[in-house]
ChimeraX commands (.cxc) that place a marker at each C-alpha (Angstrom):
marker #1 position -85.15,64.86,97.36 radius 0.5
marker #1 position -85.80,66.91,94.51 radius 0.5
marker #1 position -82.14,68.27,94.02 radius 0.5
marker #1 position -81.20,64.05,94.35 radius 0.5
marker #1 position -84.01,63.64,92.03 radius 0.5
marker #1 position -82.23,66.15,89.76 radius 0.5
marker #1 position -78.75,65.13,89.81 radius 0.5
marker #1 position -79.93,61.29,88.95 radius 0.5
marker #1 position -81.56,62.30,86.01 radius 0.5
marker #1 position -78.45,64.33,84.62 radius 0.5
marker #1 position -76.19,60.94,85.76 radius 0.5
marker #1 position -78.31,58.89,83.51 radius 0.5
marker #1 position -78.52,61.50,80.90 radius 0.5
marker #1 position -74.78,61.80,80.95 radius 0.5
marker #1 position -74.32,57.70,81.03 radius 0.5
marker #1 position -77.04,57.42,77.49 radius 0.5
marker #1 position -74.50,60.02,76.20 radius 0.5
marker #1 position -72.15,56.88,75.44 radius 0.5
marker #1 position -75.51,54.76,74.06 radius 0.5
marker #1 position -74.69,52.39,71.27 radius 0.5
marker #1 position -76.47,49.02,69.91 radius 0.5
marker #1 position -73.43,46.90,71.89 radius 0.5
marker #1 position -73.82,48.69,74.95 radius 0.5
marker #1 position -77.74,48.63,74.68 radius 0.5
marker #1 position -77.12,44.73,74.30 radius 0.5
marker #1 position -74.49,44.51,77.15 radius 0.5
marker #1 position -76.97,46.07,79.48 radius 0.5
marker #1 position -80.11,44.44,78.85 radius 0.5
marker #1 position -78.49,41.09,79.18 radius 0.5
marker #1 position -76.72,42.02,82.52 radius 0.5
marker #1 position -79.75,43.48,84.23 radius 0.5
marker #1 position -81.57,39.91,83.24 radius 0.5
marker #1 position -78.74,38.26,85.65 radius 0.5
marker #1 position -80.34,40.52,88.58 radius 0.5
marker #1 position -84.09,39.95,87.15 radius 0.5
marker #1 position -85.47,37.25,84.99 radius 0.5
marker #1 position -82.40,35.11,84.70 radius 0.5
marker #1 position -82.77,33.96,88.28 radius 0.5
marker #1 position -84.78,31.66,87.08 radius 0.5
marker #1 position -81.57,30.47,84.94 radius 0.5
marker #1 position -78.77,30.84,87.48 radius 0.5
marker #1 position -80.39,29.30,90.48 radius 0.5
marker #1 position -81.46,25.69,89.18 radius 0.5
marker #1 position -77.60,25.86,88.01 radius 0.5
marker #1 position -77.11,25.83,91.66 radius 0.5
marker #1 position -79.58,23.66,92.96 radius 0.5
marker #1 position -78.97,20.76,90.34 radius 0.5
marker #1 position -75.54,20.70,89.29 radius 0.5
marker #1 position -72.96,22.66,92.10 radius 0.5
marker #1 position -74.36,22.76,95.51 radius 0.5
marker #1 position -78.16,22.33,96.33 radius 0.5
marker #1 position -78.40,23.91,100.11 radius 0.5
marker #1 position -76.33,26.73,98.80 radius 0.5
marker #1 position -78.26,26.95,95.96 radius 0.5
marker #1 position -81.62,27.02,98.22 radius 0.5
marker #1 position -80.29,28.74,100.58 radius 0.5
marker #1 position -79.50,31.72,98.17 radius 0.5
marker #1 position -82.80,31.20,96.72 radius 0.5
marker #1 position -84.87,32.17,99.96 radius 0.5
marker #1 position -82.51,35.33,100.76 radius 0.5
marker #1 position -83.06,36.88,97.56 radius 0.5
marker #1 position -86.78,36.02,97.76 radius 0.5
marker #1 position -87.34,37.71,101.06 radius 0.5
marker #1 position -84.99,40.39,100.19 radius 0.5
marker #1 position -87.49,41.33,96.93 radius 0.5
marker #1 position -90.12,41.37,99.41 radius 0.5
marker #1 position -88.58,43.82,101.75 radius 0.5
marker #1 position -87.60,46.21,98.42 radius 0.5
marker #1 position -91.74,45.61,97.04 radius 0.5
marker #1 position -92.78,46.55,100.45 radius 0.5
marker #1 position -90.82,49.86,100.99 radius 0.5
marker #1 position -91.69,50.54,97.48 radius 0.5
marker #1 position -95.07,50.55,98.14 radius 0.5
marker #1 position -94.65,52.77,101.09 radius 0.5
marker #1 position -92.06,55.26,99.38 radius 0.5
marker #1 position -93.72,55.34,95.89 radius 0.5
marker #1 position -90.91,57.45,93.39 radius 0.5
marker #1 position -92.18,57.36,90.27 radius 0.5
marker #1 position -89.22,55.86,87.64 radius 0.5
marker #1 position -86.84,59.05,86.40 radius 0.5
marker #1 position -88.22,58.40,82.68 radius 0.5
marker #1 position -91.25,59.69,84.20 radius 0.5
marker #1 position -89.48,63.14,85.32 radius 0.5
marker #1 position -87.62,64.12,82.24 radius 0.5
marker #1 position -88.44,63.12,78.32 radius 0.5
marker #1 position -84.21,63.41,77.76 radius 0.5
marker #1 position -84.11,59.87,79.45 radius 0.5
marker #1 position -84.50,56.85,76.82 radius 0.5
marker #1 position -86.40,53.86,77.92 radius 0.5
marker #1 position -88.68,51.49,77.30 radius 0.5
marker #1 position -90.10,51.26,81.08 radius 0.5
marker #1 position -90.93,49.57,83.43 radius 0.5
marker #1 position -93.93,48.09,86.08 radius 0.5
marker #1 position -93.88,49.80,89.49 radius 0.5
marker #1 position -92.08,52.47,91.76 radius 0.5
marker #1 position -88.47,53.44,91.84 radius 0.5
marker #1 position -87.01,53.55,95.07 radius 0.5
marker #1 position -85.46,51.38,95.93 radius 0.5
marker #1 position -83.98,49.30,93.13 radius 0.5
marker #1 position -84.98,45.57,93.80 radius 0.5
marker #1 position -82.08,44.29,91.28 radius 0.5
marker #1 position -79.23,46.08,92.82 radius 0.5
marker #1 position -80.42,44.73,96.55 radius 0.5
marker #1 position -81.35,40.93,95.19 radius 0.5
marker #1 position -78.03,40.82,93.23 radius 0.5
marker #1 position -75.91,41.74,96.41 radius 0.5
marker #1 position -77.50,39.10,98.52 radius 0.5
marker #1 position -77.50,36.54,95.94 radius 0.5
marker #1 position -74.30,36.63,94.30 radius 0.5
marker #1 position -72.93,37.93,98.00 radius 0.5
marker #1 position -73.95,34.92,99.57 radius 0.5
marker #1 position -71.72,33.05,96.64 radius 0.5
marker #1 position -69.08,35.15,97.06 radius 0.5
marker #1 position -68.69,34.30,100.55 radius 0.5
marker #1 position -69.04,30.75,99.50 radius 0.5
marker #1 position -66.41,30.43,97.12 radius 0.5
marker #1 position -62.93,30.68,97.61 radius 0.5
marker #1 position -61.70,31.48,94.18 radius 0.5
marker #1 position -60.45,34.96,94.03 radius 0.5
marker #1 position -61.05,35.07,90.26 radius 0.5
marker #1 position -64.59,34.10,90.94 radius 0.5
marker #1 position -65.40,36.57,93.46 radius 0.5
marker #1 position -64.12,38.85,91.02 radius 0.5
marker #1 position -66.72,38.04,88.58 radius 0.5
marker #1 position -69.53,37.93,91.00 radius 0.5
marker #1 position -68.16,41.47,92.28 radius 0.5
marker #1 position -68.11,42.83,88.90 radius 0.5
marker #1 position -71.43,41.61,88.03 radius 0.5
marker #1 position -73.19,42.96,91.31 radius 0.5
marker #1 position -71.66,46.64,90.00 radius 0.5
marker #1 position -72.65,46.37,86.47 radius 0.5
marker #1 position -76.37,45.26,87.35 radius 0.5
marker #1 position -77.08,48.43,89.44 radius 0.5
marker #1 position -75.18,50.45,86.59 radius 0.5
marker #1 position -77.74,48.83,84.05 radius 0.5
marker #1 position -80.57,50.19,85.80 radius 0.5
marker #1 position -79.21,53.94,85.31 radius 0.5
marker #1 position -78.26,53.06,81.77 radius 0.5
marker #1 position -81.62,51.34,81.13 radius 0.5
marker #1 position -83.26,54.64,82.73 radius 0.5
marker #1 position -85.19,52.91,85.20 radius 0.5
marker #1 position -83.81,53.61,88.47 radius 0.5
marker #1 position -82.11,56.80,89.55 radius 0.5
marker #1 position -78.32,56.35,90.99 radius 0.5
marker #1 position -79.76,56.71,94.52 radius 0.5
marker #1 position -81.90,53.94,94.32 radius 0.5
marker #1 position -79.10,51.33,92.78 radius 0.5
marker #1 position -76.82,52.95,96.02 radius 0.5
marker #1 position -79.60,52.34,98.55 radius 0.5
marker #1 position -80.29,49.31,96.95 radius 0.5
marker #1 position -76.75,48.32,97.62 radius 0.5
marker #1 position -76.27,49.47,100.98 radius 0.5
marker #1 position -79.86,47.41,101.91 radius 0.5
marker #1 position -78.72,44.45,100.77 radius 0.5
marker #1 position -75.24,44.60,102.49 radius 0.5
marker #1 position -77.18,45.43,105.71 radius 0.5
marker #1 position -79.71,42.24,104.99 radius 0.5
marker #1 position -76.51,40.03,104.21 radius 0.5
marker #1 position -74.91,40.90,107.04 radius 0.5
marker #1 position -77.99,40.44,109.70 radius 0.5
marker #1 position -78.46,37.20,107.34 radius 0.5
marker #1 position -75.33,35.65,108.15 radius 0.5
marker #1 position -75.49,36.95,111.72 radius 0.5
marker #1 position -79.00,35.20,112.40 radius 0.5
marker #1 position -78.47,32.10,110.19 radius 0.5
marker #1 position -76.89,30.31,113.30 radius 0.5
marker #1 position -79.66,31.69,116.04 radius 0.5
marker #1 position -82.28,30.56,113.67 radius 0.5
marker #1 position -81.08,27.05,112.70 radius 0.5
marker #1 position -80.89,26.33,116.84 radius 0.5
marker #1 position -84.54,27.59,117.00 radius 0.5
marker #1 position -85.47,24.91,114.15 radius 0.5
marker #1 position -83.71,22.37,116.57 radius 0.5
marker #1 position -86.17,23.01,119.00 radius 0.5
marker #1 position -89.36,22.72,116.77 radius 0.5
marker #1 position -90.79,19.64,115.53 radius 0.5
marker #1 position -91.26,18.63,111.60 radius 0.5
marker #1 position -95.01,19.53,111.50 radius 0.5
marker #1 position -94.91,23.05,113.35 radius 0.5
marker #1 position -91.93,24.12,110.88 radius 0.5
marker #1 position -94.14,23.02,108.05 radius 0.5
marker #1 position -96.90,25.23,109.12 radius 0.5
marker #1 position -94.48,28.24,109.99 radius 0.5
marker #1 position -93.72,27.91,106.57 radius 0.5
marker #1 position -96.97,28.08,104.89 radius 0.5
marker #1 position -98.61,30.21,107.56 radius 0.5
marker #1 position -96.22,33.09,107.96 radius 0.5
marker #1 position -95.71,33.91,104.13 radius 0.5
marker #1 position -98.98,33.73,103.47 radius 0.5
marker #1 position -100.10,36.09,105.95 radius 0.5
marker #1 position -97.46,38.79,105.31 radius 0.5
marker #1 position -98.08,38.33,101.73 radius 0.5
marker #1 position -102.10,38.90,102.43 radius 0.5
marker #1 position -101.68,41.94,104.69 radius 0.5
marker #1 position -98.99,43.30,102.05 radius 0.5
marker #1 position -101.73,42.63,99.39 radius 0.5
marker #1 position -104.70,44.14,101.61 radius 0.5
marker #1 position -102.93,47.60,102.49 radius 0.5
marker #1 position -101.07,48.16,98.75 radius 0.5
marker #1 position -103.95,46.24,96.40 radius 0.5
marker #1 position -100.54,44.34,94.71 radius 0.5
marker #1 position -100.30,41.35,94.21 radius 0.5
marker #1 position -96.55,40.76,93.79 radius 0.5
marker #1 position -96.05,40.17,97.30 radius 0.5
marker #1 position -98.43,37.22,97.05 radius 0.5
marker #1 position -96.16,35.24,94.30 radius 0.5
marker #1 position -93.42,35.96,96.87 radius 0.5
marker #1 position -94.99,34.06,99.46 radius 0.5
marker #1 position -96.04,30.83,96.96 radius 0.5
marker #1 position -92.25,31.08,96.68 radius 0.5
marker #1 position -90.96,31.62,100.07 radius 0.5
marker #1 position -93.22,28.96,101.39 radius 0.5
marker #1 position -91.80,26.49,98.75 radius 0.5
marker #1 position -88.25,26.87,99.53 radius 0.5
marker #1 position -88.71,26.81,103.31 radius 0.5
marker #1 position -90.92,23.40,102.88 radius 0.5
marker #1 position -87.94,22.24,100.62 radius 0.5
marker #1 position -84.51,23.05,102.56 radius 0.5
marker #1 position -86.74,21.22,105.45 radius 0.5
marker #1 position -87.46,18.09,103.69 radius 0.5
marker #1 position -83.77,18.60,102.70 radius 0.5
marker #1 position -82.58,18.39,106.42 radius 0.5
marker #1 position -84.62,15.23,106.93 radius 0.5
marker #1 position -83.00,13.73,103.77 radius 0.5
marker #1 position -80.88,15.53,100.99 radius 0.5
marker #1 position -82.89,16.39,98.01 radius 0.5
marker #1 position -80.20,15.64,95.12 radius 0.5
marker #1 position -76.73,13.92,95.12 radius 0.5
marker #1 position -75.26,16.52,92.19 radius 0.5
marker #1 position -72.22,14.09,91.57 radius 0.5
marker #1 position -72.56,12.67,88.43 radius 0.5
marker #1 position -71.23,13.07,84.72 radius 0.5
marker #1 position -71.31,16.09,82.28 radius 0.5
marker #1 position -73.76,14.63,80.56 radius 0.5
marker #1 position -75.88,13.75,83.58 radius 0.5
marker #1 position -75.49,17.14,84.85 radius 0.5
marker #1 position -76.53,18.68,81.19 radius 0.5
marker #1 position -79.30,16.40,80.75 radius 0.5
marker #1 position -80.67,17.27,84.35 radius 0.5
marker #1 position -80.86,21.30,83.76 radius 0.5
marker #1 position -82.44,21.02,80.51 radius 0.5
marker #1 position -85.11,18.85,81.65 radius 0.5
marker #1 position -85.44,20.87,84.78 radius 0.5
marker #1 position -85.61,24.56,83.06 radius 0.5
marker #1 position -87.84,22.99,80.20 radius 0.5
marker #1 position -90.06,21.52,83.23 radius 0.5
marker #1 position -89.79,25.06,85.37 radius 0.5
marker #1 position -90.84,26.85,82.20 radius 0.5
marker #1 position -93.67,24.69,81.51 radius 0.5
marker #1 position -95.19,25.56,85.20 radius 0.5
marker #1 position -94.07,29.23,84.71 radius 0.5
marker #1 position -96.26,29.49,81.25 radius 0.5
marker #1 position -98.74,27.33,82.69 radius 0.5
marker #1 position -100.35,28.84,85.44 radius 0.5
marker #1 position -100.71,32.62,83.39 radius 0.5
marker #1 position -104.16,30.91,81.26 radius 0.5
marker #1 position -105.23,30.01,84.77 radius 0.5
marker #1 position -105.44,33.09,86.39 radius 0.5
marker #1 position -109.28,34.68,86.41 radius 0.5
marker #1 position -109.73,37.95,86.78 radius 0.5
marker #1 position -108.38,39.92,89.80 radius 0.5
marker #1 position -112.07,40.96,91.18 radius 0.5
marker #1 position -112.53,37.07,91.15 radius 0.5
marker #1 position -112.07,34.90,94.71 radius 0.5
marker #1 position -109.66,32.53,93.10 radius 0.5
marker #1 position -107.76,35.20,91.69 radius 0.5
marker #1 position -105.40,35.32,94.69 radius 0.5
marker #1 position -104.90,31.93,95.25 radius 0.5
marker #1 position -103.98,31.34,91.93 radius 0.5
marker #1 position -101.33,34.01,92.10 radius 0.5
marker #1 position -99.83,32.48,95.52 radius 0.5
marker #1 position -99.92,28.65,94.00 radius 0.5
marker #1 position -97.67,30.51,91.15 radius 0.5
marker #1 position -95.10,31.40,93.27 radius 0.5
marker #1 position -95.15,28.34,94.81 radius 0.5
marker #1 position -95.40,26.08,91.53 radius 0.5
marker #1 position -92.32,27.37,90.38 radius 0.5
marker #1 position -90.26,27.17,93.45 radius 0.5
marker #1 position -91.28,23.85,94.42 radius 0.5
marker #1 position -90.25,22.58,91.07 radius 0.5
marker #1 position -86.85,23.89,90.84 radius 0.5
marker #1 position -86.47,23.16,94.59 radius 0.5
marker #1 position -88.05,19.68,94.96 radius 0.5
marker #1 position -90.05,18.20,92.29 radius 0.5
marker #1 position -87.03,18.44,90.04 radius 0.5
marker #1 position -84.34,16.87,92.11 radius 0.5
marker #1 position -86.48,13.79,92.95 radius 0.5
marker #1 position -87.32,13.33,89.09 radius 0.5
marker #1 position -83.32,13.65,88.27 radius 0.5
marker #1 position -82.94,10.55,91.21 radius 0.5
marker #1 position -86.24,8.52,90.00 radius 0.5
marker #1 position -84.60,8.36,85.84 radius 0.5
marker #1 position -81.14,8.02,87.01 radius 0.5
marker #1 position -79.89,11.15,85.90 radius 0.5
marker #1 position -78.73,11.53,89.41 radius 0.5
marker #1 position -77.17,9.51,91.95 radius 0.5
marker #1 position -79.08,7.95,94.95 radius 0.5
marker link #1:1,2 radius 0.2
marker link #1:2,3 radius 0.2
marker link #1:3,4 radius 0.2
marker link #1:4,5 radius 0.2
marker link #1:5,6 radius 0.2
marker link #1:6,7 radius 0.2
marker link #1:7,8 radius 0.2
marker link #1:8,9 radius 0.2
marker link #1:9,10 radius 0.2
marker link #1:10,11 radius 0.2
marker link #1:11,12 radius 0.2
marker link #1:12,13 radius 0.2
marker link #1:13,14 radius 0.2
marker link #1:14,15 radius 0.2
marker link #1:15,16 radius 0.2
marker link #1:16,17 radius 0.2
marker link #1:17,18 radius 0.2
marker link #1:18,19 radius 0.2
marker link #1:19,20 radius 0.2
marker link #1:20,21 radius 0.2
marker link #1:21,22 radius 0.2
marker link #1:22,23 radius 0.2
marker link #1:23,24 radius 0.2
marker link #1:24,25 radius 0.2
marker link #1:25,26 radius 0.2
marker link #1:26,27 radius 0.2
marker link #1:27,28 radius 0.2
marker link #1:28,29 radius 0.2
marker link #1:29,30 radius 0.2
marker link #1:30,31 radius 0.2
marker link #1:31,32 radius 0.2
marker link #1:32,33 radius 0.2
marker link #1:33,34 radius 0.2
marker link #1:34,35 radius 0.2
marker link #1:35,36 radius 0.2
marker link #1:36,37 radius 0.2
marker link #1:37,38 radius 0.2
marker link #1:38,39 radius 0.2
marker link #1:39,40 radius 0.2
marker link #1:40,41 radius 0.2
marker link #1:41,42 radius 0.2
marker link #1:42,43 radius 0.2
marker link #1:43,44 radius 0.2
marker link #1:44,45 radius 0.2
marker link #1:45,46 radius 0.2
marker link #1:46,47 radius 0.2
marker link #1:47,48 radius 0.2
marker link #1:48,49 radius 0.2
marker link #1:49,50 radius 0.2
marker link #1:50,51 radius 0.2
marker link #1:51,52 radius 0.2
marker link #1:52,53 radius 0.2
marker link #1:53,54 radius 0.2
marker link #1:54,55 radius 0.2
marker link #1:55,56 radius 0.2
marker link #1:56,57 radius 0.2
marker link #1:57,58 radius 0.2
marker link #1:58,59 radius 0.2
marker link #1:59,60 radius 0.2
marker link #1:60,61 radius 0.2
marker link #1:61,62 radius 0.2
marker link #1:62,63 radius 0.2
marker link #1:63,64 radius 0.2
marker link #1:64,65 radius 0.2
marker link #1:65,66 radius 0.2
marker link #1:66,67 radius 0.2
marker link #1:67,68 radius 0.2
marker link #1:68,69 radius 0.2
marker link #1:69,70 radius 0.2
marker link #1:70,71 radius 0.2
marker link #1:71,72 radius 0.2
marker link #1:72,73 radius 0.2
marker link #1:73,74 radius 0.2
marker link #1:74,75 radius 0.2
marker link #1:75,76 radius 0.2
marker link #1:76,77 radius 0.2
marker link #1:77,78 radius 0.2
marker link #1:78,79 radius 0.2
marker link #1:79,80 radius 0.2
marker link #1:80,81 radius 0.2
marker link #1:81,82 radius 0.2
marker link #1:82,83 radius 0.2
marker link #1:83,84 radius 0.2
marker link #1:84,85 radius 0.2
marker link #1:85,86 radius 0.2
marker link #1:86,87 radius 0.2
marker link #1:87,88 radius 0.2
marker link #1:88,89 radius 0.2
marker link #1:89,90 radius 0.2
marker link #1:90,91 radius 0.2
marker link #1:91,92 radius 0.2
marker link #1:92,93 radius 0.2
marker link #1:93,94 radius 0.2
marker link #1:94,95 radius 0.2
marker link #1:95,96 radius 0.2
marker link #1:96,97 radius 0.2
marker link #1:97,98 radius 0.2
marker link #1:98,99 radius 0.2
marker link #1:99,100 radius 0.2
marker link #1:100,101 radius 0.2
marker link #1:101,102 radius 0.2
marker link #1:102,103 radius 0.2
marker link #1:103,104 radius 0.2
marker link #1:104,105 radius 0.2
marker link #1:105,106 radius 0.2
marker link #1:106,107 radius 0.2
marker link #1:107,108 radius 0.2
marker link #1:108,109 radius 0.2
marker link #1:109,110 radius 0.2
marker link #1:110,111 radius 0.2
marker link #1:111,112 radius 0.2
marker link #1:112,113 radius 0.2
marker link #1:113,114 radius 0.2
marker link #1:114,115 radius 0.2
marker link #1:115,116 radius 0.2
marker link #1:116,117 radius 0.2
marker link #1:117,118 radius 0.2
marker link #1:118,119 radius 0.2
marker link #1:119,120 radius 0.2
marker link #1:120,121 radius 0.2
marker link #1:121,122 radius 0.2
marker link #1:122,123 radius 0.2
marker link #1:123,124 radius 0.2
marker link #1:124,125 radius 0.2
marker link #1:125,126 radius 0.2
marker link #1:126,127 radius 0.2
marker link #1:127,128 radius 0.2
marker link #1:128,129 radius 0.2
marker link #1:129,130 radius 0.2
marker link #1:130,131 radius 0.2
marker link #1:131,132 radius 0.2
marker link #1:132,133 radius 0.2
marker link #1:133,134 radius 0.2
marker link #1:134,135 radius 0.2
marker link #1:135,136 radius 0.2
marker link #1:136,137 radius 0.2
marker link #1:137,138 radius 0.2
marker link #1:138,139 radius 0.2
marker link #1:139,140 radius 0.2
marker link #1:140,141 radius 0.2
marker link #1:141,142 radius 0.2
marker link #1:142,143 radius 0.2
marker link #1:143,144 radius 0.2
marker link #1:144,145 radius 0.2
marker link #1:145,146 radius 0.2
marker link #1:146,147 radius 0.2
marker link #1:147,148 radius 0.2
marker link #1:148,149 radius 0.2
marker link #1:149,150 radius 0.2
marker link #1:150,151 radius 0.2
marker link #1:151,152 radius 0.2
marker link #1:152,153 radius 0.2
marker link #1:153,154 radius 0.2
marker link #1:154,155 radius 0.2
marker link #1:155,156 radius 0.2
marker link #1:156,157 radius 0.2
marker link #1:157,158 radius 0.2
marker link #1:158,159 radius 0.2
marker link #1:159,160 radius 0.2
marker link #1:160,161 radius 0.2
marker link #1:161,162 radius 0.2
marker link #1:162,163 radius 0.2
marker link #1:163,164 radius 0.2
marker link #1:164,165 radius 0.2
marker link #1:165,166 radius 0.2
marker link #1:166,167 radius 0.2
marker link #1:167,168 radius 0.2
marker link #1:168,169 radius 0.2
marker link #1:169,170 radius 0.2
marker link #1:170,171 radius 0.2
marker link #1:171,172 radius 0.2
marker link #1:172,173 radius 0.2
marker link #1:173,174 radius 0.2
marker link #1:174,175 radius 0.2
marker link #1:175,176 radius 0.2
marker link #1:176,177 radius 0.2
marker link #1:177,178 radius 0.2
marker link #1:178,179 radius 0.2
marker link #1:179,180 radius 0.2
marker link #1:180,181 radius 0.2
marker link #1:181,182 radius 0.2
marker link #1:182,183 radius 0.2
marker link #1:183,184 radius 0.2
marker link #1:184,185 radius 0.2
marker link #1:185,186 radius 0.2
marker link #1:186,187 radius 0.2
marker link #1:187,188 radius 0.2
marker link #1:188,189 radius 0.2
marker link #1:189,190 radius 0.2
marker link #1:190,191 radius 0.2
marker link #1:191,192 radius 0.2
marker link #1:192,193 radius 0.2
marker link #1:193,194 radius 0.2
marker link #1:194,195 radius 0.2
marker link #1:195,196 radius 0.2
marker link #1:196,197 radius 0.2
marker link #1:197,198 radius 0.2
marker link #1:198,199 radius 0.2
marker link #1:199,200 radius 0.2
marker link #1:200,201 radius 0.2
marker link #1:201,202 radius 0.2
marker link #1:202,203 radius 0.2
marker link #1:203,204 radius 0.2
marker link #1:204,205 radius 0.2
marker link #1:205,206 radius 0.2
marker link #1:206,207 radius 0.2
marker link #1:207,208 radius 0.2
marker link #1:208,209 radius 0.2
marker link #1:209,210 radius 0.2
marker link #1:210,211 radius 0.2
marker link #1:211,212 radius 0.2
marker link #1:212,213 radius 0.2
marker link #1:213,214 radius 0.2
marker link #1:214,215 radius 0.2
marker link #1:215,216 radius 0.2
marker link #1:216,217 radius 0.2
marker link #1:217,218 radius 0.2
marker link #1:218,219 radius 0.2
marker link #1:219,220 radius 0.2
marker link #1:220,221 radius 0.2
marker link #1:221,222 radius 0.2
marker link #1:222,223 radius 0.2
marker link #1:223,224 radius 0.2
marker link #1:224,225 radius 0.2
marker link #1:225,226 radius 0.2
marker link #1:226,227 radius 0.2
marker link #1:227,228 radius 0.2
marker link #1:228,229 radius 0.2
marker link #1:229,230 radius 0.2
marker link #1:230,231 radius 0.2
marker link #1:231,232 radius 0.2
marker link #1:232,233 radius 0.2
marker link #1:233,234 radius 0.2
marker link #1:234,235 radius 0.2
marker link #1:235,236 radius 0.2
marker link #1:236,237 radius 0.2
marker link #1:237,238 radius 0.2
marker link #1:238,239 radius 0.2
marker link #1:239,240 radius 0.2
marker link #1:240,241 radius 0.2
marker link #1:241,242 radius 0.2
marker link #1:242,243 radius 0.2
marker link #1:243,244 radius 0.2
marker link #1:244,245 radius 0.2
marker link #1:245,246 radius 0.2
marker link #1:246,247 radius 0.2
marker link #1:247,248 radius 0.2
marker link #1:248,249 radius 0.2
marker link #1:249,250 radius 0.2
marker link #1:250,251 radius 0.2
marker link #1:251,252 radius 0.2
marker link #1:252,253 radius 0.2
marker link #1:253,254 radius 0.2
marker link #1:254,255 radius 0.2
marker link #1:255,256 radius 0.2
marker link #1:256,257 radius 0.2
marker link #1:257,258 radius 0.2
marker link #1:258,259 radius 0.2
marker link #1:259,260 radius 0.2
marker link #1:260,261 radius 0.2
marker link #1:261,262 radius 0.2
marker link #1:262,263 radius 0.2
marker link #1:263,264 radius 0.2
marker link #1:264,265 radius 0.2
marker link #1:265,266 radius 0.2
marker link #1:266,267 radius 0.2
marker link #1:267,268 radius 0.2
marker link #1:268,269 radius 0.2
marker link #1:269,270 radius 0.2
marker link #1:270,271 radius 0.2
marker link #1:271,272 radius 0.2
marker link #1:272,273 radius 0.2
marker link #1:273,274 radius 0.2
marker link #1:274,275 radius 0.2
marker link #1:275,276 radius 0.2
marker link #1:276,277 radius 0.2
marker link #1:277,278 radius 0.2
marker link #1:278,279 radius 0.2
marker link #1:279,280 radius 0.2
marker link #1:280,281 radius 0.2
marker link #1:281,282 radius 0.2
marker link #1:282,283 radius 0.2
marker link #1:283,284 radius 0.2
marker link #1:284,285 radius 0.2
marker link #1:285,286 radius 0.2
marker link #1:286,287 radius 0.2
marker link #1:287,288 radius 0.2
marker link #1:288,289 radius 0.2
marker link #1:289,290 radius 0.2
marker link #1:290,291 radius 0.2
marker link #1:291,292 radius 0.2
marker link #1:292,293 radius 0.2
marker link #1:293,294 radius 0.2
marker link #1:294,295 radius 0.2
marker link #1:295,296 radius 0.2
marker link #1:296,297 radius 0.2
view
């Protein structure tokens, strides 16, 4: 591992080589589309272009950041700025290997790629999926063999995804409304808590809010759909800004509410984050878009 170790660093040594201001710019914004900007891309998906897709997308990225968290806190490579003061960066929170942006961004934008059926657009969504792992060597956060393994996870995960989707949408057939409800609370939580009492982190914990939100919601959306995204340019405009200024609002919120983490509600707290968030992109959104008529009934 050492010799990999070794030939990452002088990749991403070689890649700062070509380090400019535009560049610099070009790759902070593009690792935000595998990171942060979620938070952007996938109420664009849930409100205004197709909701189930949208959700849908939303729960296979969320589970696929907790398999990359979990064998992160198993493996435990330090980041390569760590390893060698020639690498430029301004860090970043937890281990290495694997890289959770280059696995997340092949199952989310993978799952729109097989969606669409605009060439130009899978393109694009191709393109981006490349350049997001390539920001994380640029960025000097991630050695080359964790954007590759990050890649070849999430290929693996999307394909066992799409292979299972069926077998587990008969199983759902078979299970009333209440039991799938408490699957969906009750099996997040508990991986999340076991994750949280073997690794002492947290992360896994906001996860599971999440994951628990978005199963609850593409249920309720079985029973009845959510949103009817048809609608004008200016209903569809008017809808995400209210929606990101509302998901934003819970996602500053809850921060002042958290005690500290030797505290019991500490945890809690952390999970009802997760799940804040989710369930307002996911549900609490859509239903206020139908209830002021800035969607369609």
């Amino acid at each position: 591992m050492n010799e990999i170790q070794q030939l990452g660093i002088e990749f991403i040594v070689a890649l700062q080589a070509f380090k400019s201001p535009l560049l610099d710019t070009f790759f902070y914004l593009i690792t935000q589309l595998g990171g942060f900007a979620y938070i952007l891309v996938i109420p664009l998906l849930l409100w205004c272009i197709e909701p189930r897709l949208g959700l849908r997308a939303l729960l296979a990225m969320l589970i696929a950041q907790y398999i990359v968290m979990l064998v992160k806190d198993i493996v435990q490579e330090p980041r390569p700025y760590l390893a060698d003061t020639r690498i430029i960066s301004d860090g970043e929170h937890g281990f290495s290997f694997p890289s959770g942006h280059a696995m997340g961004s092949l199952v989310f934008y993978g799952l729109l790629m097989l969606w669409t059926d605009k060439s130009w657009l899978r393109w694009l969504l191709a393109s981006l999926i490349f350049f997001i792992g390539l920001s994380r060597n640029y960025l000097g956060v991630h050695y080359p063999h964790d954007v590759i393994f990050g890649w070849l996870m999430g290929f693996i995960y999307l394909w066992g995804w799409i292979k299972l989707q069926h077998l587990a949408n008969k199983n759902l057939r078979y299970m009333n409304f209440n039991r799938q409800v408490l699957w969906s609370f009750v099996v997040p939580a508990l991986v999340g808590t076991i994750h949280y009492y073997y690794f002492d982190y947290f992360g896994a914990l906001v996860v599971a809010g999440a994951v628990s939100a978005t199963m609850l919601s593409l249920i309720l959306d079985k029973q009845k759909p959510l949103l009817n995204v048809n609608g004008t340019i200016t209903q569809k405009t008017a809808r995400y800004l209210l929606g990101i200024a509302l998901t934003f609002g819970v996602l500053l919120g809850f921060r002042p509410l958290y005690p500290a983490e030797d505290q019991l509600l500490h945890n809690p707290l952390v999970w009802a984050n997760g799940f804040a968030i989710a369930i307002m992109m996911a549900f609490i959104a859509p239903k206020l878009f139908s209830k002021i008529k800035l969607a369609s009934p």
